[in-house]
C-alpha positions in Angstrom: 0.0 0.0 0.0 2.9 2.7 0.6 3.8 2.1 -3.2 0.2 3.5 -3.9 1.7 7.1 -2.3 5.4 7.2 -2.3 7.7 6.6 -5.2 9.7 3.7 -5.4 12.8 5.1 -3.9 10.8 6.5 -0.9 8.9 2.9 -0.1 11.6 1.7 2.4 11.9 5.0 3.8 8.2 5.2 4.3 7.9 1.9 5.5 10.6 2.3 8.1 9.1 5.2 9.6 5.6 3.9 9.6 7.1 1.2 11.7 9.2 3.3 13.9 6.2 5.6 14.5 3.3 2.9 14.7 4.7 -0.5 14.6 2.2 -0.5 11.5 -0.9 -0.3 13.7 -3.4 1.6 11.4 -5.0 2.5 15.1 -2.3 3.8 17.0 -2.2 7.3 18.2 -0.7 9.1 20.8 -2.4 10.6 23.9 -0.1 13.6 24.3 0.4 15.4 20.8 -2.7 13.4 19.0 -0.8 12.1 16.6 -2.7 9.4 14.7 -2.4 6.4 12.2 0.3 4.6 10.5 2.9 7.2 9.9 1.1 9.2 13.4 0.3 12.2 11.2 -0.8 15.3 13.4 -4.5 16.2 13.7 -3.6 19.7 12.4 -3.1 18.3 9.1 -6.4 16.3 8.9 -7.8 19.7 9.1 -5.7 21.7 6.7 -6.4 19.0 3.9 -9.8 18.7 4.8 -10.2 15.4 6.3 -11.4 14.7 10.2 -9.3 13.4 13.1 -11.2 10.1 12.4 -10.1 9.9 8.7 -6.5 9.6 10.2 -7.4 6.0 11.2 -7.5 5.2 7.3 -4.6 3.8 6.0 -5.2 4.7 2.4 -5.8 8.6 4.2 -2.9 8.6 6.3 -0.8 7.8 3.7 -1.6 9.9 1.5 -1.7 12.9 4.1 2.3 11.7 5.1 3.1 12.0 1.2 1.5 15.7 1.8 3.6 15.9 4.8 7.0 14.7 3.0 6.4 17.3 -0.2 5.9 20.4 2.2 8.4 19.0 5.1 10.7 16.6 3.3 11.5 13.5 5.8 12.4 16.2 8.7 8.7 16.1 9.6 9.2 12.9 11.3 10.5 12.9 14.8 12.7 9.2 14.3 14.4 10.5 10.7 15.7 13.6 12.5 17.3 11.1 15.3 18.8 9.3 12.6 16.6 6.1 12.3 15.2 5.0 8.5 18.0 7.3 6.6 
């Protein structure tokens, strides 16, 4: 499914991160910043792209709201690639 919304280069990247932040739970979030989903986007960008907190629980959703994510952020924009991990 990541190949849907990252290019091939990006996949083990994507994939690496998604298990760093989520161990690849579609439901995981966490309790203090609210970050949801797969690649644990932040509620705040539900929003902007016009989707609901809830939608982040989609993995088709949250996937394509990290691709979002990596065109405005780049790979920075996850907490584990800044500490070195999935590089």
């Amino acid at each position: 499914m990541v190949a849907l919304y990252f290019e091939p280069e990006d996949v083990e990247r994507a994939v690496c991160l998604m298990e760093k932040e989520s161990a690849g739970d579609p439901e995981a979030r966490n309790s203090s910043t609210g970050a949801a989903g797969l690649m644990q986007v932040m509620p705040f960008w539900a929003k902007k792209l016009g989707y609901s907190y809830s939608d982040l629980f989609d993995p088709g959703i949250n996937l394509w709201i990290a691709r979002q994510i990596r065109d405005d952020q780049g790979w920075r924009a996850w907490s584990p690639y800044v500490r070195g991990a999935c590089r």
